[in-house]
C-alpha positions as CSV (number, residue, x, y, z in Angstrom):
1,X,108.9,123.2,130.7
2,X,106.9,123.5,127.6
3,X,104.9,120.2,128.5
4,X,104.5,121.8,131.7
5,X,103.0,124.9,129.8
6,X,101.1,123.0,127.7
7,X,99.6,120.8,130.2
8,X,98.3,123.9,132.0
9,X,96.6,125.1,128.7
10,X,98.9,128.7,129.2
11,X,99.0,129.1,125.4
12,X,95.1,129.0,125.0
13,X,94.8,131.3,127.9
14,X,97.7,133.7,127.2
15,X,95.7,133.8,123.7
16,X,92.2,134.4,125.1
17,X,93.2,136.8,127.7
18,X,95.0,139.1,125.6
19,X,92.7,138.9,122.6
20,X,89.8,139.2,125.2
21,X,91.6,142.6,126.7
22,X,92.4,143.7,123.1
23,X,89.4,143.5,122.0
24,X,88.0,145.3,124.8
25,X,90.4,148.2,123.9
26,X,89.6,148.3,120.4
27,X,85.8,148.8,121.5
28,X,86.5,151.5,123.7
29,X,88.9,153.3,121.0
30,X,86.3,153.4,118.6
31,X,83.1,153.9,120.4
32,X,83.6,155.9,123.0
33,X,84.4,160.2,123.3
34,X,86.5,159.5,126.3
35,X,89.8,158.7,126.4
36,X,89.9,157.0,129.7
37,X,88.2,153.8,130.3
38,X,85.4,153.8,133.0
39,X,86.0,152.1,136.1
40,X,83.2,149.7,135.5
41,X,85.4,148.2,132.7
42,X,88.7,148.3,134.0
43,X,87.7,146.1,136.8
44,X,85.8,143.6,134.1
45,X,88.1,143.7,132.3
46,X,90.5,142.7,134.7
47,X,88.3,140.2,136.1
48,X,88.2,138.9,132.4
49,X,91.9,138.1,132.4
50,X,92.3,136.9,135.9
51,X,89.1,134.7,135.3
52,X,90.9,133.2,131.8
53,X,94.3,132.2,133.7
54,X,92.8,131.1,136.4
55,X,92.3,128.1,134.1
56,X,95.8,127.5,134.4
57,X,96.2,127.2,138.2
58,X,96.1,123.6,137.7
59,X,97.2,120.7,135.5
60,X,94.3,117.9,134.1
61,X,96.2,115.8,136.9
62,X,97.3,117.6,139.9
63,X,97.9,114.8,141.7
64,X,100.5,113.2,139.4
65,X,101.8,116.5,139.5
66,X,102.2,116.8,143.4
67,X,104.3,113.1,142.8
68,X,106.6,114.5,141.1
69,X,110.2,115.2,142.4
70,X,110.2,119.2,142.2
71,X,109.8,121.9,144.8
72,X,106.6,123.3,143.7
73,X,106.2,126.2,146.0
74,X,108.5,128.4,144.2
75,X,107.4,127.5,140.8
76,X,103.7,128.3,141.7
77,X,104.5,131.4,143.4
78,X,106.1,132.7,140.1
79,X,103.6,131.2,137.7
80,X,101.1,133.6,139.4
81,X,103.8,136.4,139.3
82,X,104.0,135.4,135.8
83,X,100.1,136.0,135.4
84,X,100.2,139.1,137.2
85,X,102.8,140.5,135.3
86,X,100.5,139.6,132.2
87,X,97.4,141.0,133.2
88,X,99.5,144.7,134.1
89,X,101.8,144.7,131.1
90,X,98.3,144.3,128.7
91,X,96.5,147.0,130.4
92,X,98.9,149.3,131.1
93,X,100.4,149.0,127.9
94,X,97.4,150.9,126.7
95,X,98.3,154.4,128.7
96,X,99.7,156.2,125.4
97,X,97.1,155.2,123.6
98,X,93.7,156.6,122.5
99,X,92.1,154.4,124.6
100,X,93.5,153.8,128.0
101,X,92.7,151.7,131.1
102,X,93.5,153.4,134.3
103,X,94.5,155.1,136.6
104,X,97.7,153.0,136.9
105,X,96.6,152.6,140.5
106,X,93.4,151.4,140.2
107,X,94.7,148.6,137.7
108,X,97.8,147.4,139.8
109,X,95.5,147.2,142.8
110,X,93.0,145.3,141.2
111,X,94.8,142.8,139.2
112,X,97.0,141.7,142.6
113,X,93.7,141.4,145.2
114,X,91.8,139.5,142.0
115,X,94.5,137.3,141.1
116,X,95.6,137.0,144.9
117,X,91.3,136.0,145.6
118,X,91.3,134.0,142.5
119,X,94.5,131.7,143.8
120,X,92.3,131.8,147.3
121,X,89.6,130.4,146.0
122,X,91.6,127.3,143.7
123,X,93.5,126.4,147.1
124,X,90.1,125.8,148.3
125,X,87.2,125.1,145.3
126,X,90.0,124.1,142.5
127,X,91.0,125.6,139.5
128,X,88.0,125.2,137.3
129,X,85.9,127.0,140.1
130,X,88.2,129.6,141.1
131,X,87.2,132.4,139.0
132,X,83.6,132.5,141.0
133,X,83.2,133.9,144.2
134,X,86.0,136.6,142.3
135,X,83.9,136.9,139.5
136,X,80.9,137.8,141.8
137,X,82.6,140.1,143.9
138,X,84.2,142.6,141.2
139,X,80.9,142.9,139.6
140,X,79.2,143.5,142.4
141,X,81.3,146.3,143.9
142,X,81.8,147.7,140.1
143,X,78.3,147.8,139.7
144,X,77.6,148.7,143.7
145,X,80.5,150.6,145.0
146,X,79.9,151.5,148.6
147,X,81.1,155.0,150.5
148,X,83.0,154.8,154.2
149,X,85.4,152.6,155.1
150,X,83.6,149.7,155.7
151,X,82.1,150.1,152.3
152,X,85.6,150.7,150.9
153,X,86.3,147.6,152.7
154,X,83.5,145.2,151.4
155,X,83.8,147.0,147.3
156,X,87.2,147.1,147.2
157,X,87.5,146.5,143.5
158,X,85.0,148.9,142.2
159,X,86.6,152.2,144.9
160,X,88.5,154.7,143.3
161,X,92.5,154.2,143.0
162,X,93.1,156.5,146.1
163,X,91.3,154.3,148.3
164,X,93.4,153.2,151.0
165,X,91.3,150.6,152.7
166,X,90.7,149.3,149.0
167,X,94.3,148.9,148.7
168,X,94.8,147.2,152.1
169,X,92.4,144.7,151.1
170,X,93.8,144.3,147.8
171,X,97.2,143.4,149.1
172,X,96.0,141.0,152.1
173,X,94.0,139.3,149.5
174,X,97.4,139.2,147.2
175,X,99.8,138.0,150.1
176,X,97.0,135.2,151.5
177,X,96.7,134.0,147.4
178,X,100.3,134.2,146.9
179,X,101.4,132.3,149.8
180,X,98.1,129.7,150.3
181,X,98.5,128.7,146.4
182,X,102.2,128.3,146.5
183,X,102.0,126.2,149.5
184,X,99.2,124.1,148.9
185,X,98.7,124.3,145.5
186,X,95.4,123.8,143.9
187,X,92.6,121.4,145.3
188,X,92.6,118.4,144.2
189,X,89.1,116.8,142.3
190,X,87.5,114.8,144.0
């Protein structure tokens, strides 16, 4: 298992996510008047850790992988559990702090829908690309957040935590990832 690991570059990106995230924190805590983090930066920096695992979504050779005799549904299914669990435990970790990123809502919602877009996307583009079209679409509804529903719909990671068409989207977008990764695993290069 720690080949396995180690062949999916988790330590590098369990490093990099959490240093990234920390040192986000850090920044907040001692330039900013405000307790809470703004919602512009929880969803970056979100993004930021979903983007960093993404990386390990896929081994240098997923195709001697896919050979191998194990049931890999299961195990993919919880390696992006496991990176979910990550991303939530970092952030919310910070909620008795001086420096927080919240609401508690917001984060849970966006770290499932951007992990479950990011494992989307690597079913389809591969690992190295996955991080993208995800990438592009929390900043721009960040940046741009829309009113309505069918604004709430189309900038569903930059809508306030009470949002329920952002949440909606958020979990079809986790439950399509989830499933479409663990089934067919990461595209293979070409």
């Amino acid at each position: 298992m720690t080949l396995h690991l180690r062949a999916r570059r988790v330590p590098l990106a369990l490093a990099a996510s959490v240093g990234a995230a920390a040192l986000i924190w850090a920044l907040w805590l001692t330039l900013s008047k405000e307790r809470d983090a703004i919602l512009l930066l929880v969803v970056l920096t979100v993004m930021l850790m979903v983007a960093v695992l993404s990386t390990t979504l896929a081994a240098p050779d997923e195709d001697l992988e896919r050979t191998a005799a194990l049931h890999w549904p299961w195990r993919r299914a919880l390696h992006l559990l496991a990176a979910l669990a990550l991303v939530l435990v970092v952030l919310l970790a910070t909620q008795p702090t001086g420096a927080r990123f919240g609401p508690v809502a917001l984060v849970i919602r966006d770290s499932a829908g951007l992990l479950g877009l990011t494992a989307l996307c690597a079913t389809v583009a591969g690992a190295a690309r996955a991080w993208f079209v995800p990438m592009g679409w929390a900043v721009a509804a960040a940046l741009f957040p829309q009113p309505g529903t069918w604004g709430a719909l189309a900038t569903w990671a930059g809508q306030p935590h009470a949002s329920r068409p952002a949440a909606v989207v958020a979990a079809v977008l986790a439950v399509a990832g989830l499933v479409a990764y663990a089934i067919l695993g990461s595209a293979r290069r070409e």
